[in-house]
C-alpha positions as CSV (number, residue, x, y, z in Angstrom):
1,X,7.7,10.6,27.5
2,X,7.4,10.5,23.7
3,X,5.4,12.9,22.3
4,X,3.0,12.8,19.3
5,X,1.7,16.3,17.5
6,X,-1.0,15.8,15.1
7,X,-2.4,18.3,12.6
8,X,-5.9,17.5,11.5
9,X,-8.2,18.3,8.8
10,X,-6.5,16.2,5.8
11,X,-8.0,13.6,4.3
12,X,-6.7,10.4,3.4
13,X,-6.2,9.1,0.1
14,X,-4.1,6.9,-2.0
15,X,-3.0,3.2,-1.6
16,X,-1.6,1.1,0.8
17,X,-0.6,-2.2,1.8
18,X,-1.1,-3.9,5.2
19,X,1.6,-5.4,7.6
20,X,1.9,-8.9,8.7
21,X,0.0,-9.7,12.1
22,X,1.7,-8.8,14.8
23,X,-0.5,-11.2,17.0
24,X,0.9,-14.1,14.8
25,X,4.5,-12.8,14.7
26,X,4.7,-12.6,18.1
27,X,4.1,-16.1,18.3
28,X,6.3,-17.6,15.7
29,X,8.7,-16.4,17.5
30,X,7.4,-18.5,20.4
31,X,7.3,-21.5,18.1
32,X,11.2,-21.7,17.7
33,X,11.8,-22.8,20.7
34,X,10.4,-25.9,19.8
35,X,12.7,-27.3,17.1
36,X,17.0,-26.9,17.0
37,X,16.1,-26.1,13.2
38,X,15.9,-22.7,11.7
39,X,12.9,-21.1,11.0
40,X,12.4,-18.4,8.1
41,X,9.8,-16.0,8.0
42,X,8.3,-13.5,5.9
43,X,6.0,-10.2,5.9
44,X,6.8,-9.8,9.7
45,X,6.1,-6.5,11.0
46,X,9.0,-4.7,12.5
47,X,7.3,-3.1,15.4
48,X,8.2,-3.1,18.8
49,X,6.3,-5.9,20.5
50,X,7.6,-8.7,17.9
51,X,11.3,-7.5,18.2
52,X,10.8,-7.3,21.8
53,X,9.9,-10.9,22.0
54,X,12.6,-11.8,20.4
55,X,14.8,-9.5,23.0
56,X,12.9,-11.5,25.8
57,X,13.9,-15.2,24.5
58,X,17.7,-13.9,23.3
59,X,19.1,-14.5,27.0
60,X,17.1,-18.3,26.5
61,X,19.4,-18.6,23.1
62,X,17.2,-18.4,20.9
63,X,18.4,-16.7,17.7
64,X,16.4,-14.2,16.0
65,X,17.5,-12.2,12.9
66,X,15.2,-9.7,11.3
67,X,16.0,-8.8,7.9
68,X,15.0,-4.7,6.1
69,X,12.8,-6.7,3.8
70,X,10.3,-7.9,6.9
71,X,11.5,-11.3,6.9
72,X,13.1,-13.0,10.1
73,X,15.0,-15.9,11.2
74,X,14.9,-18.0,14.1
75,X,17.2,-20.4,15.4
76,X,16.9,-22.7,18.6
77,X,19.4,-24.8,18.3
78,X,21.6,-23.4,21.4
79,X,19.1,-23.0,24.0
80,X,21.0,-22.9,27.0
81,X,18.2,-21.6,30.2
82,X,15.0,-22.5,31.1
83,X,14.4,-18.8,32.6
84,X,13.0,-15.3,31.5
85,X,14.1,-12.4,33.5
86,X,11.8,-10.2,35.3
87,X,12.9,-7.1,33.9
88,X,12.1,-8.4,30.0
89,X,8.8,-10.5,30.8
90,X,7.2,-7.9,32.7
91,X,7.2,-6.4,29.4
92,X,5.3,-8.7,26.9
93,X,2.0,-11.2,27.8
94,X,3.8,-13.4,25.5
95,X,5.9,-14.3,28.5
96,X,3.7,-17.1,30.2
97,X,3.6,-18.7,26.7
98,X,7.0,-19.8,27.1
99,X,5.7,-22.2,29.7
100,X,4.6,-25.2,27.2
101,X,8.0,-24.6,25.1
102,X,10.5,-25.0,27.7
103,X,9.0,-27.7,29.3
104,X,9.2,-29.5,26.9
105,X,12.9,-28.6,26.1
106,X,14.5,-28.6,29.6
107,X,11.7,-29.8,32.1
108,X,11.5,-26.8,33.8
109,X,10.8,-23.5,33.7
110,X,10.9,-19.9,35.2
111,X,8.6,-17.2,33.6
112,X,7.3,-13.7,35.2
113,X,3.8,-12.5,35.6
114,X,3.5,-11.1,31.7
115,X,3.2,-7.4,30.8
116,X,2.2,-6.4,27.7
117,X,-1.0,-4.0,26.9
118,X,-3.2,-3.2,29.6
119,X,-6.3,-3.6,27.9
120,X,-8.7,-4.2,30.8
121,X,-8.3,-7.6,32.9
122,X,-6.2,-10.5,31.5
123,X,-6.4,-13.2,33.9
124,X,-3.8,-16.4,33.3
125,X,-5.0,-18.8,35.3
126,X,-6.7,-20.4,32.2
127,X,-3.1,-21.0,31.0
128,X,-1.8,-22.5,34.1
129,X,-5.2,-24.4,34.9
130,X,-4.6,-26.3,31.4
131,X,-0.9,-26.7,31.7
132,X,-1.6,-28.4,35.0
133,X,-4.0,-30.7,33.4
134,X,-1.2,-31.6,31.6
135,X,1.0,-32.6,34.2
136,X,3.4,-29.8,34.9
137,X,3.6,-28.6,38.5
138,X,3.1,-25.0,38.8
139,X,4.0,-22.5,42.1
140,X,3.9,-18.6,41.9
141,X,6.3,-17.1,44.5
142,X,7.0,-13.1,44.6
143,X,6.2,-12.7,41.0
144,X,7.3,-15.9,39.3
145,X,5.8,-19.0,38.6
146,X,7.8,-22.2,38.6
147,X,6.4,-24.6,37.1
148,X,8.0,-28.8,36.0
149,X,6.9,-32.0,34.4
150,X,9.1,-34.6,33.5
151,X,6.8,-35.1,30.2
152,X,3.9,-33.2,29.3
153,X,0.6,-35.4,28.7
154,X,-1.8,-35.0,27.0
155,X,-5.4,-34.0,27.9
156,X,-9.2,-33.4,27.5
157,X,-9.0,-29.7,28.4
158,X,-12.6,-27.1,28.4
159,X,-11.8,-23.8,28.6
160,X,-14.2,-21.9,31.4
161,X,-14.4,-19.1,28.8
162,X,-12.7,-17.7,25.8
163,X,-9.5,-16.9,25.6
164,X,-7.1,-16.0,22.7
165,X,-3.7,-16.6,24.2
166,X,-4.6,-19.1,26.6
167,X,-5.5,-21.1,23.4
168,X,-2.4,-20.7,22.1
169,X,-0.5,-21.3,25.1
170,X,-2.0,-24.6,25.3
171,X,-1.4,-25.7,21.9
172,X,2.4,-24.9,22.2
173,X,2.3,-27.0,25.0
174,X,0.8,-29.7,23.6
175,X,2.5,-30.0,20.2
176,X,5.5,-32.1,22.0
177,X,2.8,-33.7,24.5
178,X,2.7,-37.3,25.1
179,X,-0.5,-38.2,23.9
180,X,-3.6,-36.7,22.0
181,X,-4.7,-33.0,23.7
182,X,-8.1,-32.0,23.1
183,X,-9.4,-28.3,23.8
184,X,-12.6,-27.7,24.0
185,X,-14.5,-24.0,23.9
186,X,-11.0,-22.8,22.2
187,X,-10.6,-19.4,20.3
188,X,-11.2,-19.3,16.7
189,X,-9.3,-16.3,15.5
190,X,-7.7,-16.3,11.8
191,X,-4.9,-15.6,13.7
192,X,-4.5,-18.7,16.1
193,X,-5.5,-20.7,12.3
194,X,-2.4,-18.9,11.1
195,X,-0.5,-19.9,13.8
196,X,-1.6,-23.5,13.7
197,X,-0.1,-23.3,9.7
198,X,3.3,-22.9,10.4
199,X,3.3,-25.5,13.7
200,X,1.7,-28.1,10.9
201,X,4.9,-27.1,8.9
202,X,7.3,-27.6,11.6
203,X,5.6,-31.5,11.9
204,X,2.8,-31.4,14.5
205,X,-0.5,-32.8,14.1
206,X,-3.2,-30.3,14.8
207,X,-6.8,-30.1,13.7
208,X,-10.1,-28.4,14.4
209,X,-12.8,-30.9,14.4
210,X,-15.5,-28.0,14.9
211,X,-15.0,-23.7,15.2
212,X,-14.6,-24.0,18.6
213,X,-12.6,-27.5,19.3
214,X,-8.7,-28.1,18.6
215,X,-7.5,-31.5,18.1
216,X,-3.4,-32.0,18.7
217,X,-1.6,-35.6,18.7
218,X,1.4,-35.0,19.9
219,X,5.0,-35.5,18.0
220,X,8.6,-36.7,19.2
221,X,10.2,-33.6,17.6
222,X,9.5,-30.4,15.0
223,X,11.4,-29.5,12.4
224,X,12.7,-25.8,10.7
225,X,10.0,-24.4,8.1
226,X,9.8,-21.0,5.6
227,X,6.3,-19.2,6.4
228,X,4.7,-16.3,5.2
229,X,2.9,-14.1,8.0
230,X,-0.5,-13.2,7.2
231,X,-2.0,-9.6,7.0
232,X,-2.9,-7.3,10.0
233,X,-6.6,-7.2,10.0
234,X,-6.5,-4.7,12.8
235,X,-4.2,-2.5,10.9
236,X,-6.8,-2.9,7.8
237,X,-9.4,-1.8,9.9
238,X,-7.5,1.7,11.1
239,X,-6.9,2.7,7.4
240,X,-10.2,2.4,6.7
241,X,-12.0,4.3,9.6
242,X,-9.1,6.7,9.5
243,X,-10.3,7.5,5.6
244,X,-14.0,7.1,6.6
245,X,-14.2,9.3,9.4
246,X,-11.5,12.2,7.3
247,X,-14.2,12.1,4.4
248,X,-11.2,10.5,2.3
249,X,-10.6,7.6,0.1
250,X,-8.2,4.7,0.7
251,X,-7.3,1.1,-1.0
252,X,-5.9,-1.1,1.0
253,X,-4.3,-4.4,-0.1
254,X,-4.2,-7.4,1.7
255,X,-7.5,-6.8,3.4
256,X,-8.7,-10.9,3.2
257,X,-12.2,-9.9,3.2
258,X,-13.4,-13.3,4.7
259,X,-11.3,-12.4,8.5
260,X,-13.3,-8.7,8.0
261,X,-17.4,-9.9,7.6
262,X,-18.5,-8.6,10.8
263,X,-16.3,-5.1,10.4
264,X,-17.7,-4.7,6.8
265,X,-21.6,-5.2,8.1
266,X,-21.1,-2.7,10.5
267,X,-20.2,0.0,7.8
268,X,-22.4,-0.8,5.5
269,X,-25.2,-0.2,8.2
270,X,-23.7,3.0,9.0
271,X,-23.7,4.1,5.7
272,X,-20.0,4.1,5.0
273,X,-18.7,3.4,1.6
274,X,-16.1,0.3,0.6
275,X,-16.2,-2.5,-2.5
276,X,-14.1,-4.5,-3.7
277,X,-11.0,-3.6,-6.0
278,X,-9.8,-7.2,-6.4
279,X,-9.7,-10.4,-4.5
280,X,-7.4,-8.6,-2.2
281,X,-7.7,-5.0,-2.5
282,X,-10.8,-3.1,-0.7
283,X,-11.4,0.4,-1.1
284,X,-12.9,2.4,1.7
285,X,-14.4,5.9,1.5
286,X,-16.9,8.3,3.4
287,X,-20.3,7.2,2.3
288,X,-22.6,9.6,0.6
């Protein structure tokens, strides 16, 4: 395996600026197979999980083009299976998500049990609990799940508890729904709000009537869209315990202070220094 040797006992200093969010990425990428139009994309990290997706969904057709200057493009006009292998969705959690989407495309649709980081339990029968409630017939047989619906209705759908991609899942679904989809005790991540952004750009109809409700009428078709990818929060959040706990001093821009109130309490009861620079710079440094 790859090995990582780390010298300590630097501090960190200077400037930087924040990637895009890879947990948004991840899912644009996702949202293309939703509309034959092209999709361009820009401040898209180029790490291994969002290139990755797009490696899963290539053998689907779907197009995806990443450009040096972290933009992308995505194109499902030539979709041409309704199946994702096991050896590339064993890889990524993003593979269940492709549930909604296909169904909608072709009907059907063939998906592993997803991969992805093992970051305690991640249980998806929230997913397939709500895209049965939409109509779609799901079976799981030596690793797969099958799952069809001629259409995909919409629903009055409470989530038993909270879950990130399980919300998303179900609003990929319901975007192309017949019908109005309402989900109840949904997540209310920036990044699922980001998400929402470009889906309202491609034509769908989606709202939050409260912090914790999503409201989607569904649409006969999406179309192509250009959307910008907004900042990493997590990665703003390294930089700035990295500098913190070296006894450096960092600016970080992009750090959209408002996704960051919680993370910024924290530090200021433990004594460690940030302010603002400018409406989107934050500096961060040991306190004193």
């Amino acid at each position: 395996m790859d090995k990582l040797k780390i010298s300590g006992g630097n501090k960190l200093t200077g400037e930087i600026k924040v990637s895009g969010a890879k947990n948004v990425a991840m899912k644009v990428i996702l949202a293309g197979l939703l509309t034959d139009k092209p999709i361009f994309v820009k401040n898209v990290p180029l790490i291994s999980s969002v290139v990755g997706t797009a490696e899963m969904l290539k053998p689907l057709g779907l197009k995806t083009t990443f450009g040096s200057d972290h933009t992308m493009t995505i194109n499902g006009e030539n979709l041409k299976t309704h199946e994702i292998s096991l050896e590339l969705g064993q890889l990524y959690r993003t593979a269940t998500m492709v549930l909604g989407p296909l169904l909608s495309r072709f009907g059907k649709a063939i998906v592993p049990n997803p991969g992805g980081c093992r970051i305690g339990k991640r249980p998806i029968n929230r997913h397939i609990d709500g895209l049965k409630a939409m109509g779609a017939k799901i079976t799981y047989k030596d690793g797969f799940f099958y799952a069809q619906a001629d259409k995909l209705k919409g629903t009055h759908f409470k989530f038993a508890s909270n879950t990130h991609t399980g919300t998303e899942t179900l609003i990929l679904a319901a975007v192309l729904a017949e019908g109005e989809t309402v989900l109840e005790n949904a997540a209310a991540e920036p990044e699922i709000d980001n998400l929402i952004e470009i889906l309202i750009l491609m034509g769908a109809k989606i709202r939050r009537t409260n912090s914790r409700t999503i409201v989607i009428q569904g649409v006969m078709k999406l179309t192509g869209c250009e959307f910008s990818i907004m900042p990493d929060r997590n990665e703003v959040i390294t930089f700035a315990i990295g500098a913190i706990a070296t006894g450096g001093d960092i600016i970080v821009e992009d750090t959209q202070r408002q996704y960051l109130t919680s993370f910024l309490e924290c530090l200021t009861k433990a004594h460690a220094g940030w302010e603002p620079i400018s409406d989107n710079k934050t500096r961060f440094f040991a306190g004193r």
